[in-house]
Jmol script that loads the backbone (N, CA, C; Angstrom):
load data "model"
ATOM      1  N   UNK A   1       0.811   1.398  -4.502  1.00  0.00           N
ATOM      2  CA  UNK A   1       0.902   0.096  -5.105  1.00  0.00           C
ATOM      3  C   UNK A   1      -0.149  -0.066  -6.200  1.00  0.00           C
ATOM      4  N   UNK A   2      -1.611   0.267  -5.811  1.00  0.00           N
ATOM      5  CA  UNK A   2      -2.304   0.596  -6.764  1.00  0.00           C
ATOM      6  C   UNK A   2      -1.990   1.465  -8.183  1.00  0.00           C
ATOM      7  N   UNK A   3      -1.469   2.018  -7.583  1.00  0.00           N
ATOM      8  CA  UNK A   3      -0.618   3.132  -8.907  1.00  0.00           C
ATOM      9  C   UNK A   3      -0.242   2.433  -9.489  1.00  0.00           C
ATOM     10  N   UNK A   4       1.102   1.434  -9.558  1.00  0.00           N
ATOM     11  CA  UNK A   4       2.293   0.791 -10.017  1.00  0.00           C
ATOM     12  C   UNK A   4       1.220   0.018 -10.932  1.00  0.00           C
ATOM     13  N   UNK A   5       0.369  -1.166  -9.895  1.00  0.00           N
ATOM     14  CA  UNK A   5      -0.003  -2.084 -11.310  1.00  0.00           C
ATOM     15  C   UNK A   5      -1.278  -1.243 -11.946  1.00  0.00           C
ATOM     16  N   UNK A   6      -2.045  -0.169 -12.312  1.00  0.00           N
ATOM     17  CA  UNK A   6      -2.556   0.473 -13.363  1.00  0.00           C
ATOM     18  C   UNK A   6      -1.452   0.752 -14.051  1.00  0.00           C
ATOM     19  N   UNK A   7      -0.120   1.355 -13.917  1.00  0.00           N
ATOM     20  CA  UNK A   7       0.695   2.014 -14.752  1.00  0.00           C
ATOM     21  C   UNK A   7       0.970   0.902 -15.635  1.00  0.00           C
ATOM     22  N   UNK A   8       1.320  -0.548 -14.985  1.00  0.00           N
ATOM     23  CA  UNK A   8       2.201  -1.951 -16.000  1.00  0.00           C
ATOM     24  C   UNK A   8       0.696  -1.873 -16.609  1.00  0.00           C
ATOM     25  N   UNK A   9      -0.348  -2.105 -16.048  1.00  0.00           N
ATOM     26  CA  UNK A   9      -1.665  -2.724 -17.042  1.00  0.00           C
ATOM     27  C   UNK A   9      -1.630  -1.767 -18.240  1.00  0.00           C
ATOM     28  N   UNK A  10      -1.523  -1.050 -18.355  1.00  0.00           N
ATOM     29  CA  UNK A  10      -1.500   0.591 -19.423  1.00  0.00           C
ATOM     30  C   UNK A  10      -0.143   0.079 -20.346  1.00  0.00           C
ATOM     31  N   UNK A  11       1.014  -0.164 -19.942  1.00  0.00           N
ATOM     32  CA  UNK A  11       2.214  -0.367 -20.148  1.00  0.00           C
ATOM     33  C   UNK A  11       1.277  -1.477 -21.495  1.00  0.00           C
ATOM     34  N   UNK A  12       1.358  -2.599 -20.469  1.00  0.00           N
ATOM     35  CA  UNK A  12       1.357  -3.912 -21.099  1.00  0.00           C
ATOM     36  C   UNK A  12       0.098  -3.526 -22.544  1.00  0.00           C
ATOM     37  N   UNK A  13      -1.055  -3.099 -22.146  1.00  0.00           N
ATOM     38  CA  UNK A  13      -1.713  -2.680 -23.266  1.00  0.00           C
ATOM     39  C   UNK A  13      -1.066  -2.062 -23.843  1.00  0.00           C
ATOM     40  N   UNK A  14      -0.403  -1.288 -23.595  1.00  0.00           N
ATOM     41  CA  UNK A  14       0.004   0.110 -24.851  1.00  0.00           C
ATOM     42  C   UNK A  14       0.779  -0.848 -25.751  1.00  0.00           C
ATOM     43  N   UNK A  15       1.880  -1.612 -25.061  1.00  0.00           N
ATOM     44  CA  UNK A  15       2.372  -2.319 -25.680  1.00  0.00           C
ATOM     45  C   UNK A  15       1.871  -3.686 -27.106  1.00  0.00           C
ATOM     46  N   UNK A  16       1.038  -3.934 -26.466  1.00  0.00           N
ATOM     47  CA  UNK A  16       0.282  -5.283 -27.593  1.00  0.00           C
ATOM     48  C   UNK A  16      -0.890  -4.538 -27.998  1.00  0.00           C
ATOM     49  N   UNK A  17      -0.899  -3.039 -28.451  1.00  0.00           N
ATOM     50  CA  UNK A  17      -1.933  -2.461 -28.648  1.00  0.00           C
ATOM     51  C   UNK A  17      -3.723  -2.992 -28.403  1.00  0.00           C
ATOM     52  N   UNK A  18      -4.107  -2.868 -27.358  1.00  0.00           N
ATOM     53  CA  UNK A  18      -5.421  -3.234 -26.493  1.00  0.00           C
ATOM     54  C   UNK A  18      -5.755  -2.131 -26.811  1.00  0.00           C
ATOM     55  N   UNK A  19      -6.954  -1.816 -27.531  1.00  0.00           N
ATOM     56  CA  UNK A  19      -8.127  -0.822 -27.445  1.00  0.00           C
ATOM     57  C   UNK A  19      -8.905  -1.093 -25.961  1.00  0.00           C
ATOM     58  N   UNK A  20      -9.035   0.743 -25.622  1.00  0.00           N
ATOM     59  CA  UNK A  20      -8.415   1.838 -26.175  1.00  0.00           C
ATOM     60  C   UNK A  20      -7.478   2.305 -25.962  1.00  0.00           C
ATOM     61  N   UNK A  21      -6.831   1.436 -24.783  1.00  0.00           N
ATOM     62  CA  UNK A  21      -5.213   1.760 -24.598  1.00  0.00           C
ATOM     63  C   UNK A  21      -4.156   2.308 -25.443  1.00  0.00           C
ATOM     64  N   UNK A  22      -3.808   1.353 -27.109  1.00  0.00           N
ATOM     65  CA  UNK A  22      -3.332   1.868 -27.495  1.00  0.00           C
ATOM     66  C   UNK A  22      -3.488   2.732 -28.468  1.00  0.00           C
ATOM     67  N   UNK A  23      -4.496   3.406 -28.154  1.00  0.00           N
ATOM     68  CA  UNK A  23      -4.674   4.688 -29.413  1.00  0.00           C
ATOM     69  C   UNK A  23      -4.429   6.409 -28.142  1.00  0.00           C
ATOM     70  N   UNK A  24      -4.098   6.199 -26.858  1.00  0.00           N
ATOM     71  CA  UNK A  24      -3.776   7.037 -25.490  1.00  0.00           C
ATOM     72  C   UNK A  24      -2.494   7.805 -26.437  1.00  0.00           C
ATOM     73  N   UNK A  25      -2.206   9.181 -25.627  1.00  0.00           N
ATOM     74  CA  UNK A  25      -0.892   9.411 -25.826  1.00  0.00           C
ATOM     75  C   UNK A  25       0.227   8.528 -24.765  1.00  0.00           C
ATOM     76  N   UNK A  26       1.045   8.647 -25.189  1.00  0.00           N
ATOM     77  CA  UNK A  26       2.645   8.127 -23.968  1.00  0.00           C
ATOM     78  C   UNK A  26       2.280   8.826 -22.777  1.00  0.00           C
ATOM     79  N   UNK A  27       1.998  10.370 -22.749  1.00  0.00           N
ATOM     80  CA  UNK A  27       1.989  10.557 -21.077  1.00  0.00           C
ATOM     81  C   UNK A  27       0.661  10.148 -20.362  1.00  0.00           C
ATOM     82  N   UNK A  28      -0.428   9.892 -21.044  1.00  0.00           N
ATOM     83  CA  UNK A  28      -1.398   9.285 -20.267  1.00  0.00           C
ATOM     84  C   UNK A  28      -1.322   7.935 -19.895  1.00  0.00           C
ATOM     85  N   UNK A  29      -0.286   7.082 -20.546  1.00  0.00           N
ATOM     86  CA  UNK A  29       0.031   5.423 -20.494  1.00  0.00           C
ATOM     87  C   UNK A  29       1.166   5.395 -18.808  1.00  0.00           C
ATOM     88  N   UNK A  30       1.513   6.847 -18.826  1.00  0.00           N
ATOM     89  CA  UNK A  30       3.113   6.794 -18.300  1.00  0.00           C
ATOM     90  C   UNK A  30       2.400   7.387 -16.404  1.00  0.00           C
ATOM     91  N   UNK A  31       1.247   8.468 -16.910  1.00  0.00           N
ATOM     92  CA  UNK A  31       0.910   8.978 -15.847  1.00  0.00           C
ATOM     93  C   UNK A  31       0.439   8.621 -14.209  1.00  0.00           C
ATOM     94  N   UNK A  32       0.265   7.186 -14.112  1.00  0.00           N
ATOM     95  CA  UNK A  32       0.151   6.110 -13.300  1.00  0.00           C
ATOM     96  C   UNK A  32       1.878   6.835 -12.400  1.00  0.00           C
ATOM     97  N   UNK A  33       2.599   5.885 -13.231  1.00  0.00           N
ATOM     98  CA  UNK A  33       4.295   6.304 -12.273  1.00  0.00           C
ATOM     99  C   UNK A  33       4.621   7.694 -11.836  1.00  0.00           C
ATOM    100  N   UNK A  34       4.302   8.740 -12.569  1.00  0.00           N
ATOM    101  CA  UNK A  34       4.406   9.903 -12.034  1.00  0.00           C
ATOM    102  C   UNK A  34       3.406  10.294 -10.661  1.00  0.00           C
ATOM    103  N   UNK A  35       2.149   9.999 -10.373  1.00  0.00           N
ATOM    104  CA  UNK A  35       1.423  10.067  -9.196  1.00  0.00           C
ATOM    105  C   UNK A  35       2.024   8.700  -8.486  1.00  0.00           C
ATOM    106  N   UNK A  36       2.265   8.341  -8.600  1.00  0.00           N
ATOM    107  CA  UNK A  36       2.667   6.866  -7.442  1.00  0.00           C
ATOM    108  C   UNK A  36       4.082   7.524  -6.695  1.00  0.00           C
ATOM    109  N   UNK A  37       4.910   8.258  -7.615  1.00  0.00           N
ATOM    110  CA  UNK A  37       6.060   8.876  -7.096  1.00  0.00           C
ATOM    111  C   UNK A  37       5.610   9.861  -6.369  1.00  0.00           C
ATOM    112  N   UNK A  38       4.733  10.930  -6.688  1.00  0.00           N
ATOM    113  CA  UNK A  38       4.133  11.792  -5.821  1.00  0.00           C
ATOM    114  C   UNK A  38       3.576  11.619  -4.554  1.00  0.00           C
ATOM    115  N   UNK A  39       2.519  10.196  -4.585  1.00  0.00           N
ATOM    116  CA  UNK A  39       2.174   9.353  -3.530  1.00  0.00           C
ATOM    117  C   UNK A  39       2.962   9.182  -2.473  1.00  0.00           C
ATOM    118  N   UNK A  40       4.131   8.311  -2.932  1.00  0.00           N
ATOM    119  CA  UNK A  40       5.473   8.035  -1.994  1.00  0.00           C
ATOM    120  C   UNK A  40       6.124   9.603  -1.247  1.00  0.00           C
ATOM    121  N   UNK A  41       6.347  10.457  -2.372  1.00  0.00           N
ATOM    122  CA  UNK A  41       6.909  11.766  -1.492  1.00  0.00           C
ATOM    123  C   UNK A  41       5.945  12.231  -0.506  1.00  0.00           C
ATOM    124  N   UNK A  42       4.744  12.381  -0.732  1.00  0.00           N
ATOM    125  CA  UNK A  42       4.089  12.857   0.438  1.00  0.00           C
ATOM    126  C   UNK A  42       3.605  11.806   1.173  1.00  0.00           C
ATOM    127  N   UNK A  43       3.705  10.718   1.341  1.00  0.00           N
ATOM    128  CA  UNK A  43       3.522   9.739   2.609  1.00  0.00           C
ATOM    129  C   UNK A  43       5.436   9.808   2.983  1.00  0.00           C
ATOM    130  N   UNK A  44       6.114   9.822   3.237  1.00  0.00           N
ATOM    131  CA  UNK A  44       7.283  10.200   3.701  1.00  0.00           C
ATOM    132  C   UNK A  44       7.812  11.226   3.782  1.00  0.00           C
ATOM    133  N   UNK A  45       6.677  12.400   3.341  1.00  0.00           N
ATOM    134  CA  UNK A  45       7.430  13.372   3.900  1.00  0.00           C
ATOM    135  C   UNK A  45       6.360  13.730   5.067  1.00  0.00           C
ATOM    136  N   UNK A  46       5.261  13.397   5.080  1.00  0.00           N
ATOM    137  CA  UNK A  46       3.991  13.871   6.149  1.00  0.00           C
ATOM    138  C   UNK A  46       4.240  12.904   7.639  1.00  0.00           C
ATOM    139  N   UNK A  47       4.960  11.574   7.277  1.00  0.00           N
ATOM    140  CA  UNK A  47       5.256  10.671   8.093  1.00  0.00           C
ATOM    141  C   UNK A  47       3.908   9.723   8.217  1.00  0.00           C
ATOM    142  N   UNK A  48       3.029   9.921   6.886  1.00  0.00           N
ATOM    143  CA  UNK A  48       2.085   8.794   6.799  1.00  0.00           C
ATOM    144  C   UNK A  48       2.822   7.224   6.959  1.00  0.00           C
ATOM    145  N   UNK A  49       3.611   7.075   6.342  1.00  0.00           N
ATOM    146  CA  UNK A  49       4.185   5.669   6.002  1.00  0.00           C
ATOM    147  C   UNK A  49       4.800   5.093   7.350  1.00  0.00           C
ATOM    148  N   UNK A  50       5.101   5.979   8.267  1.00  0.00           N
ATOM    149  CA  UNK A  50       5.342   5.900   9.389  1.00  0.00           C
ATOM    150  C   UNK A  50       4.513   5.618  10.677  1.00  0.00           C
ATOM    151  N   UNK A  51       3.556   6.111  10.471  1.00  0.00           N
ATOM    152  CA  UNK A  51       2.391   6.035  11.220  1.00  0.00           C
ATOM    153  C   UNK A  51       1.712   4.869  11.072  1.00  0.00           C
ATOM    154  N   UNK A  52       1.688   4.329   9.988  1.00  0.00           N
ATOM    155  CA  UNK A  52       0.850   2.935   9.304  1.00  0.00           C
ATOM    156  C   UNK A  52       1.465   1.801   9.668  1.00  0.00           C
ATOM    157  N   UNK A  53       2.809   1.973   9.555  1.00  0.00           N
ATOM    158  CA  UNK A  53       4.052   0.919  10.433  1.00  0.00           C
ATOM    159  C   UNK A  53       4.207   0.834  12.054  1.00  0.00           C
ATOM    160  N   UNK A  54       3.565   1.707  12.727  1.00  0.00           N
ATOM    161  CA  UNK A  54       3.650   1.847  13.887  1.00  0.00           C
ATOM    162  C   UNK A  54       2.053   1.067  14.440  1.00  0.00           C
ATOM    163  N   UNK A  55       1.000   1.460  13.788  1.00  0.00           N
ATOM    164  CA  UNK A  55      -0.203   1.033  14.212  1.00  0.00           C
ATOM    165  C   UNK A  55      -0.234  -0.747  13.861  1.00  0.00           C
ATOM    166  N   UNK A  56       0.423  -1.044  12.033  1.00  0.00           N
ATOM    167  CA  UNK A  56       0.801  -2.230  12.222  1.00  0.00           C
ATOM    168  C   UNK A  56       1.104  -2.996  13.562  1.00  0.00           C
ATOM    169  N   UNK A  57       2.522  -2.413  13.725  1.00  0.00           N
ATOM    170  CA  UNK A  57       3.595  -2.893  14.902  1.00  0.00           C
ATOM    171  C   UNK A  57       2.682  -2.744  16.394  1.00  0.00           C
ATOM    172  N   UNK A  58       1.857  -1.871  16.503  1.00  0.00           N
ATOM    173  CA  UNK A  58       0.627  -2.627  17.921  1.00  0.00           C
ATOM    174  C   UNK A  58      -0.161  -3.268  17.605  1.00  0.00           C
ATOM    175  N   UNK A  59      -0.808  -3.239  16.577  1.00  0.00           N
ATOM    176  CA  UNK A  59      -2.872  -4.515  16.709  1.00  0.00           C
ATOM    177  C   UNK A  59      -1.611  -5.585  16.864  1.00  0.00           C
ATOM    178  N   UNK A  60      -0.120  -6.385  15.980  1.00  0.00           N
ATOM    179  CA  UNK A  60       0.839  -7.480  16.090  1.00  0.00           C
ATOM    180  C   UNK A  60       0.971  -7.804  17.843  1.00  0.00           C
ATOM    181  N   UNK A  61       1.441  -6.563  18.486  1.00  0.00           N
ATOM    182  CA  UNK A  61       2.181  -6.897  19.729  1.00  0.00           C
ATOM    183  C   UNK A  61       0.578  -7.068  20.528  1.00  0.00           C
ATOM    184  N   UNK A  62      -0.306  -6.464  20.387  1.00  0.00           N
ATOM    185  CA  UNK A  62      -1.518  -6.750  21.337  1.00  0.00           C
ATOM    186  C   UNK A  62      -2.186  -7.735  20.544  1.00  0.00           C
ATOM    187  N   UNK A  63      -2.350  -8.637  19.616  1.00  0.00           N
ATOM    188  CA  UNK A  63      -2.770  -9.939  19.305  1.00  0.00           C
ATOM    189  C   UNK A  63      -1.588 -10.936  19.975  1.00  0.00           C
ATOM    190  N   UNK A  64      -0.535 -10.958  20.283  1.00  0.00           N
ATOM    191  CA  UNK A  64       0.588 -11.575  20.326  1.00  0.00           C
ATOM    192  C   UNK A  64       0.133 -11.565  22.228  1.00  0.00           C
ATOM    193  N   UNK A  65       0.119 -10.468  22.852  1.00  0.00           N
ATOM    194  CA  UNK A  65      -0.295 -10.377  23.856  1.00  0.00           C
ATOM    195  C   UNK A  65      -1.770 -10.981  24.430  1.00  0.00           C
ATOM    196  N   UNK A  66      -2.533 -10.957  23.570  1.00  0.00           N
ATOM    197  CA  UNK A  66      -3.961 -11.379  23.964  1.00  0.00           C
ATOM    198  C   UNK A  66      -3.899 -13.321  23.469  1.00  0.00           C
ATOM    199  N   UNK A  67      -2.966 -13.452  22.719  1.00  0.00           N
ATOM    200  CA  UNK A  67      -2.996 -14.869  22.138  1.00  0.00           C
ATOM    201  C   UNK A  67      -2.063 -15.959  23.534  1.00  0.00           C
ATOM    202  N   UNK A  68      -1.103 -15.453  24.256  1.00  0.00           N
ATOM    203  CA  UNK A  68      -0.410 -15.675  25.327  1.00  0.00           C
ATOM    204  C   UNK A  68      -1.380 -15.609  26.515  1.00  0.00           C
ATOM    205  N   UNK A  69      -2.247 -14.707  26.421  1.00  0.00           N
ATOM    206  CA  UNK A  69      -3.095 -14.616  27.773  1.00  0.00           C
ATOM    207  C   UNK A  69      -3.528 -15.897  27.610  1.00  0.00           C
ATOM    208  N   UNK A  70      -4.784 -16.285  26.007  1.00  0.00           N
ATOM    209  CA  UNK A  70      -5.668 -17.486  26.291  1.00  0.00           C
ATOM    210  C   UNK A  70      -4.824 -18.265  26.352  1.00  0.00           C
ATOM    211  N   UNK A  71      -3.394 -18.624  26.013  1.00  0.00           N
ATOM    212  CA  UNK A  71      -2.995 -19.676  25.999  1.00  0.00           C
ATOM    213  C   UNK A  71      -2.237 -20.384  27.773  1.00  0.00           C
ATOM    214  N   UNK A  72      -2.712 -19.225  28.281  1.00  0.00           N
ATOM    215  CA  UNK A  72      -2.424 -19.345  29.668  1.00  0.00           C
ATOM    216  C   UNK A  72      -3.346 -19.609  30.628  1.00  0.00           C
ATOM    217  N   UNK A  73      -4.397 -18.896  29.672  1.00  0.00           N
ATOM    218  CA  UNK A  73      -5.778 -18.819  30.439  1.00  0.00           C
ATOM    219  C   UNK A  73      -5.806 -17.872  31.570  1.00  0.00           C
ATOM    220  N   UNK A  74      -5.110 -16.639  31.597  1.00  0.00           N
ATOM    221  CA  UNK A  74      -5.546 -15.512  32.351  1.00  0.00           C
ATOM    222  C   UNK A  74      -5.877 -14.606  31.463  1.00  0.00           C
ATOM    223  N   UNK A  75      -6.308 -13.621  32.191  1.00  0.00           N
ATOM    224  CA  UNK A  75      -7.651 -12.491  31.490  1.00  0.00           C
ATOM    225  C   UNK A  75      -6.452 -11.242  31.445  1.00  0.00           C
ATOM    226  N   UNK A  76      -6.865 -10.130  31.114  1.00  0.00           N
ATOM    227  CA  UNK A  76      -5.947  -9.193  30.727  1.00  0.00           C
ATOM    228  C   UNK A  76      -5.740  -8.851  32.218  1.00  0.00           C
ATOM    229  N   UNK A  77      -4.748  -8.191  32.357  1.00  0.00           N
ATOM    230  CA  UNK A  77      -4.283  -7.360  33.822  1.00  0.00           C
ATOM    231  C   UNK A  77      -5.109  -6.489  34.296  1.00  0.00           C
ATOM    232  N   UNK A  78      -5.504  -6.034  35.772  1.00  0.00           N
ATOM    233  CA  UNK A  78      -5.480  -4.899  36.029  1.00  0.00           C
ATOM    234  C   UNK A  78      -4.930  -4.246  36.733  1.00  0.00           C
ATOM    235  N   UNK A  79      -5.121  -2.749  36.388  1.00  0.00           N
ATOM    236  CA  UNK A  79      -4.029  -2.041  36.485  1.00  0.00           C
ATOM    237  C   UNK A  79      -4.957  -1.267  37.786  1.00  0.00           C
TER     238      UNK A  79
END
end "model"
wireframe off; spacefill off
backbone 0.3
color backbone group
């Protein structure tokens, strides 16, 4: 995501010529989107992007779980 908006900020300079932006060649303005695509292939192909969605999807279900306890006012289980 970081990628994407350096690539528009570069874009948008190159475009309304912003020193020193627009004195860059095209593939250094462009080179942002080409690593952001690279980015994406190897977080989906390593199963990073997957892993990050999964750890999401617990701290959610164990805040969701710990927010039901106080609101019950019992303490966590034991097992």
């Amino acid at each position: 995501m970081y990628l994407l908006a350096l690539g528009l900020g570069f874009l948008v300079m190159k475009y309304f010529g912003v020193d020193p932006v627009a004195d860059w060649a095209w593939w250094l303005v462009l080179m942002p989107f080409g690593l952001a695509v690279i980015w994406w292939a190897w977080a989906d192909a390593t199963g990073y992007t997957k892993r990050k969605a999964m750890a999401r999807e617990a701290t959610r279900k164990q805040e969701r779980i710990n927010r039901n306890n106080a609101a019950l006012k019992t303490g966590p289980r034991n097992k």
